[in-house]
N, C-alpha and C positions, 0 to 999 in steps of 0.2 A: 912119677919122674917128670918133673920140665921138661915144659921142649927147648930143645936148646941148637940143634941144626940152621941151618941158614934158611929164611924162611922162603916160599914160594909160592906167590899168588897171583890171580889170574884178576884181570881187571876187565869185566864184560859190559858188555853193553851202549845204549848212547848217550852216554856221557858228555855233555857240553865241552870240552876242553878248552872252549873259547874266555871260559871263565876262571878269573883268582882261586877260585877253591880246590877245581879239581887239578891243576897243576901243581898246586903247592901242595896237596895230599902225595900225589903222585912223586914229587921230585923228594919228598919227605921220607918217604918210605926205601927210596933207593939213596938216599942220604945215609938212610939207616941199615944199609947192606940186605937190605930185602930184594929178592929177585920180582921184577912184574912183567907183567907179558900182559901185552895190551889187546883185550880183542874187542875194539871200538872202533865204530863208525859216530861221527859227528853231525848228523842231521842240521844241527843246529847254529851251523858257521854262517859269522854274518849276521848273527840276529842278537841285537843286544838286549832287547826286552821283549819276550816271547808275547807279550801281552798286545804289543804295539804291530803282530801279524794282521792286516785288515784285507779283507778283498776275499771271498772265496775261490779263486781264483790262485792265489798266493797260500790260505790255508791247504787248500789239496794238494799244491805240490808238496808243502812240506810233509803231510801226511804220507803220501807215497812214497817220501824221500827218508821218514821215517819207520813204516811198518816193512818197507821193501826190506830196508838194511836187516832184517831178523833173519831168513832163511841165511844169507852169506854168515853172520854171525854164529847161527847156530851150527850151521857147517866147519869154521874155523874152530869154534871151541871144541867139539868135539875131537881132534885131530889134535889139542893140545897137548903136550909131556904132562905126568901125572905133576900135580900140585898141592897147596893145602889148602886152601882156600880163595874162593869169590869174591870179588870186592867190588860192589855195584856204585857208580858212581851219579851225582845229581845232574839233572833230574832221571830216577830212574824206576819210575813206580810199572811203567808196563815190562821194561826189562827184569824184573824181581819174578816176575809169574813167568816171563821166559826161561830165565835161567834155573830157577828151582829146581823144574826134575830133573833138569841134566845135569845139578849139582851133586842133586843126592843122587842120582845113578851113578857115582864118581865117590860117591861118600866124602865129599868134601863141604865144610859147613858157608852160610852166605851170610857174607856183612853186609849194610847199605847204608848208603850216606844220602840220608834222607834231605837232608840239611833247610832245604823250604816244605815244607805240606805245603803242595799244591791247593786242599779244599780251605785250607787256614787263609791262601793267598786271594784263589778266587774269589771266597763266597764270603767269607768273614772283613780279611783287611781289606781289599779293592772293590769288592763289593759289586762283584761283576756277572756274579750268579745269586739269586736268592736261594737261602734254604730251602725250600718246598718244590726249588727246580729239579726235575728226575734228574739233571745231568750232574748235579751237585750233591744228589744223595748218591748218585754213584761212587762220586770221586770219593766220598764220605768213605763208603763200602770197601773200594779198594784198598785205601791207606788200611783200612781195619783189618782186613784180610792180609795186605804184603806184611808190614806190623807184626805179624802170628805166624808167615811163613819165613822169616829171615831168624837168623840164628843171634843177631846184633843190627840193630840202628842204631847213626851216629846221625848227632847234629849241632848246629855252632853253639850253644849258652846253654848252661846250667839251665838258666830259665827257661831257656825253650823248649829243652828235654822234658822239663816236668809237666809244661802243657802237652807235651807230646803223651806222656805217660798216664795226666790224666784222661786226658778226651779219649784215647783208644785203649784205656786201660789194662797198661801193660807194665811190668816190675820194672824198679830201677839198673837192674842186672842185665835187663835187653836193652833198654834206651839209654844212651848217655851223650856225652860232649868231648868234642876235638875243638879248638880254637878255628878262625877262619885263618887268622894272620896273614901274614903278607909276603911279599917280594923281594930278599932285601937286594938282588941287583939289578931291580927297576926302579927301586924304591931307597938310595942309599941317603944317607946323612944328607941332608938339606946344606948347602952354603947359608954363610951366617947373611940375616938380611939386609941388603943395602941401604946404606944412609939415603935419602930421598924425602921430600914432601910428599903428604900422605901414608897412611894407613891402609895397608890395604889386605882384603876379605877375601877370601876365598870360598868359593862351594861348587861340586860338583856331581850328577849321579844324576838316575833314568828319571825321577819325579813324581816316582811314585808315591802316593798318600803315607805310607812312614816317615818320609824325607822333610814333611811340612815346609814344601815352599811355599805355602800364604805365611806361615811367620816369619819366614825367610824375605820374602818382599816387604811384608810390613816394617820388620825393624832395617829394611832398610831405608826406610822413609823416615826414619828416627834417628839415626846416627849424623853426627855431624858433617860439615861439608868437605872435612880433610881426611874422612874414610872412602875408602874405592873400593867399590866391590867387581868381583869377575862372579859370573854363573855359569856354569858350563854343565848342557844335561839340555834333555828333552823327554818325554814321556807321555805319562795316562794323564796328566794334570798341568800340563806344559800352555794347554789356552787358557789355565785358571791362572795362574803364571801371568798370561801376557797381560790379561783385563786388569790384572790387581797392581800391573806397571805402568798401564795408562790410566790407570786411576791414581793413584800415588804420586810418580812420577817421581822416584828417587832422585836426587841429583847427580850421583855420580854411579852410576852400576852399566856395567858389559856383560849382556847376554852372549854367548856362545852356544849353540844349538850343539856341535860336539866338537871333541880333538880327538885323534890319536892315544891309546893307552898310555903310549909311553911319551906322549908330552907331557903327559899330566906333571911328570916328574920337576917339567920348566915351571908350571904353575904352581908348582909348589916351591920350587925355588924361589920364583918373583914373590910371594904372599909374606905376610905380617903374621897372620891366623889364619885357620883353615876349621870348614864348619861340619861335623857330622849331622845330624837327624835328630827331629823336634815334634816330629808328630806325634800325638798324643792317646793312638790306637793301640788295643793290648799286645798286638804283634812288633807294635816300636818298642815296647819296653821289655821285648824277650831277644831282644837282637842287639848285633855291634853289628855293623855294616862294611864291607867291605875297605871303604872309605876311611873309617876310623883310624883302622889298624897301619892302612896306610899311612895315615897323616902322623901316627905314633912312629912307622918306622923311621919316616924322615928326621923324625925330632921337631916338626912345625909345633907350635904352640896350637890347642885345639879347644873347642866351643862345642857342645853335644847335649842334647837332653839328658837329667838323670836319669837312671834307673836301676833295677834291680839288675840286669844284663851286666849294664856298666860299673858296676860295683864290682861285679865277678874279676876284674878287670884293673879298674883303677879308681883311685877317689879325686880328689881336687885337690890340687897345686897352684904353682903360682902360674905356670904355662899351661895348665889343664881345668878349665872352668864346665863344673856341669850343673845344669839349666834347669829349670820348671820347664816340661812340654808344652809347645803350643804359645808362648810368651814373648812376642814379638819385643814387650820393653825388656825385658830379662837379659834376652840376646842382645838389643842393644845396650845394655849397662855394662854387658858382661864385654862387649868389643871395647868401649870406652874405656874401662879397669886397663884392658890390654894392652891398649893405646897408649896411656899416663905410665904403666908400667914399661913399658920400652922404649919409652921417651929420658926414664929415669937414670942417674949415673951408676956403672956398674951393674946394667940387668946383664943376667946371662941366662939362654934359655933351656930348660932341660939339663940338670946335672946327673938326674937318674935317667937318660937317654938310651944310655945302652945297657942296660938292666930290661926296660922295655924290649928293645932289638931281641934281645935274648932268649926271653919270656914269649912274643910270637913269628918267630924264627924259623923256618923250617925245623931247624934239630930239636927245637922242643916239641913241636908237635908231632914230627917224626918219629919221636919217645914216645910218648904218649901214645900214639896211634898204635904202635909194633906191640905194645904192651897190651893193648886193648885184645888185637887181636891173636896174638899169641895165648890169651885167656881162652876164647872162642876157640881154638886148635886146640889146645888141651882140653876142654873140654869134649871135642868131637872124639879125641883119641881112646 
């Protein structure tokens, strides 16, 4: 028999909730009349790129600030109404081996939403631990190990899954995908763009090596003098960034070290185009970035690397141009097209606009997700 009661799950652990992801799972699932009881602590407020923590000094507080949080935690869930299941949220790789046994002592099964590997991030894309590091075969060991103890892992692309599925060699039936999607009441329909001299660019995001800002500076040294680019973002690659601006010397580009989340929304208002990620590392072409989805929700016209990710997704349009990675002329031929194209009588942009909206929207995902999990509940029953 389906299950078919109103569902009831417990969302443990330290979950970021400072991030797109875990909110929009969150508000998705109670969209979708699922009851959640949240037993999280947030270690992580305030840190927009965990990578960019330096100073031993600042990494021990957060450590204390997150191993502390486990004892309150584990006191809270245990005190919870009975439920059906866990739902661990990103990044949650030490919370998985906390919550396990007081899951199954509950007989209730545990989801995770792996959504980054951690050893994919350090050691592979950022390249911030070598393989042969102990500390990098650990991270190795654990994914391998939480992987084998969670009852379902979720994570953003098709493509991602399958690297997930082959590196820790696990069935399609425990790995799969949820969309990131988006906001849409931080992120609603773009005002159409104002008549003005210039073209103007947009990009924004942490800087990390998927993002390829060296193509991103380069082709902005390529583009004519009537495109204006804004950059907004700082990161792991933010001084490669700067050298490659004094050396070039764009003519017209504004850096912005950050904004506010929810300015972003005026930046996208003011823009012409808006740029997703061009790095040309296997981990850029298993991913849609946060940013994407966004610049989809809005309806801004968008510029992105190909890939197999983005296919999952969407193809080319006449407002949706996707790139060779790494191709600084590419990007610029591809802003140029855009430019003549909005210049032209009669453009109008995005007619399948809200088809998109639709497609990663909360309610879709929210479907999606309840589905997923309501499978893992029948199965434990």
């Amino acid at each position: 028999m389906g299950y078919s009661r109103r569902m009831k799950i417990v969302v443990f652990g330290t979950c970021d909730t400072g991030k797109p992801r875990a909110r929009i799972l969150l508000s998705a699932l109670r969209a979708q009349g699922v009851q959640v009881d949240e037993c999280l602590t947030n270690p992580w407020a305030n840190i927009e790129d965990k990578s960019q923590v330096h100073g031993i000094t600042a990494k021990l507080q957060l450590l204390m600030r997150w191993l502390g949080a486990y004892p309150s935690l584990i006191w809270r869930y245990l005190r919870l109404p009975k439920h059906d299941l866990v739902f661990v949220g990103y990044p949650g790789l030490i919370d998985v081996f906390v919550i396990w046994p007081l899951a199954r002592l509950r007989g209730v099964p545990v989801t995770w939403d792996i959504f980054i590997s951690l050893y994919n991030t350090v050691v592979e894309d950022r390249r911030m631990l070598s393989p042969a590091n102990p500390l990098a075969r650990l991270l190795h060991g654990m994914e391998y190990l939480a992987l084998r103890l969670v009852d379902l892992a979720i994570i953003d692309t098709e493509a991602h899954a399958e690297y997930i599925r082959k590196t820790w060699k696990r069935p399609t039936r425990l790995v799969t995908s949820v969309p990131v999607g988006a906001e849409p009441a931080i992120f609603p329909p773009a005002d159409p763009a104002p008549a003005r001299d210039g073209f103007r660019v947009l990009f924004y995001g942490q800087f990390i090596p998927l993002h390829g800002v060296d193509t991103i500076a380069r082709a902005a040294a390529l583009t004519s003098n009537d495109v204006i680019w804004t950059v907004i973002g700082k990161g792991q690659e933010q001084h490669r960034f700067a050298e490659l601006l004094d050396m070039l010397r764009p003519p017209r580009l504004e850096w912005l070290e950050w904004v506010d989340y929810a300015a972003l929304r005026d930046h996208l208002n003011a823009c012409d185009v808006a740029l997703g990620i061009f790095g040309d590392s296997d981990k850029a072409a298993r991913v849609i970035p946060n940013k994407v989805y966004q610049i989809l929700m809005t309806g801004r016209p968008l510029i992105t690397r190909d890939s197999p990710a983005i296919r999952e997704l969407l193809g080319d349009a006449p407002d949706r141009r996707l790139i060779p990675p790494a191709d600084p002329r590419a990007l610029a031929d591809a802003i140029h097209e855009m430019r003549a194209r909005a210049r032209a009588p009669g453009w109008r942009c995005g007619p399948h606009h809200q088809d998109i909206r639709d497609a990663i929207g909360p309610r879709a995902i929210g479907a999606r997700l309840v589905t997923l999990l309501r499978t893992v509940i029948e199965a434990q029953a």
